[in-house]
C-alpha positions in Angstrom: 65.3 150.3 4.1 62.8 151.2 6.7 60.8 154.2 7.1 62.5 156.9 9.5 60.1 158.2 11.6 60.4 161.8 11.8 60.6 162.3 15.7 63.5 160.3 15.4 65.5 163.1 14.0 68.4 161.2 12.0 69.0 158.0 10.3 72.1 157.3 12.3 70.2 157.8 15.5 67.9 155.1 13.9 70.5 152.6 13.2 72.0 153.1 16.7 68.6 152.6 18.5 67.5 149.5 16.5 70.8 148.2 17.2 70.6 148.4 20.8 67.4 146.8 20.8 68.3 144.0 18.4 71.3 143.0 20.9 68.0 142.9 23.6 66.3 140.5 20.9 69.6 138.4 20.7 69.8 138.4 24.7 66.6 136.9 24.8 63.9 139.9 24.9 60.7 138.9 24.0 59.6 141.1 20.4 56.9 143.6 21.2 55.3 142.6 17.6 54.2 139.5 16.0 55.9 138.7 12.9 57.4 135.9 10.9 61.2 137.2 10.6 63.5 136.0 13.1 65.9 138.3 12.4 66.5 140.7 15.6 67.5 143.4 13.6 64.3 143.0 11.4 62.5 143.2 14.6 63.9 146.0 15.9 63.6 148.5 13.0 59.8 147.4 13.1 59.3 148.0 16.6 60.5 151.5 16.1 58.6 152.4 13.3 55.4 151.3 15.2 56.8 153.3 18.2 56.5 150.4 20.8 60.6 151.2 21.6 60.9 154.6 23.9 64.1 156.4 23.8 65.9 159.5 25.5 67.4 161.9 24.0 70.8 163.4 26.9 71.6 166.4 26.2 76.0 166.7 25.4 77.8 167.1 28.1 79.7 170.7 29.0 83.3 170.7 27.6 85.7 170.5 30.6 87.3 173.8 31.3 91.6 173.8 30.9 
């Protein structure tokens, strides 16, 4: 597996950001990296360790009051 970079905070939050940008990849994105593997996902998880992918972090939302 990939390294995690630590401002990332959590694996999960890893998987879910290389995952949006793989679907990018698949939808034609061009790959901010040279590299020989055509896998998007492959891609991805290399674009975020190198920190070329920028990210936000929302804040949860209020629970509705009853």
């Amino acid at each position: 597996m990939s390294k995690i970079p630590d401002d990332i905070g959590s694996k999960y939050r890893f998987i879910i950001l290389a995952a949006e940008r793989a679907k990018q990849l698949q939808n034609n994105a061009r790959p901010k990296i040279k590299t020989k593997s055509t896998k998007p996902a492959h891609i991805a998880m290399q674009e975020i360790e190198q920190k070329l992918i920028s990210y936000e972090i929302l804040p949860l939302p209020e629970p509705a009051a009853r």
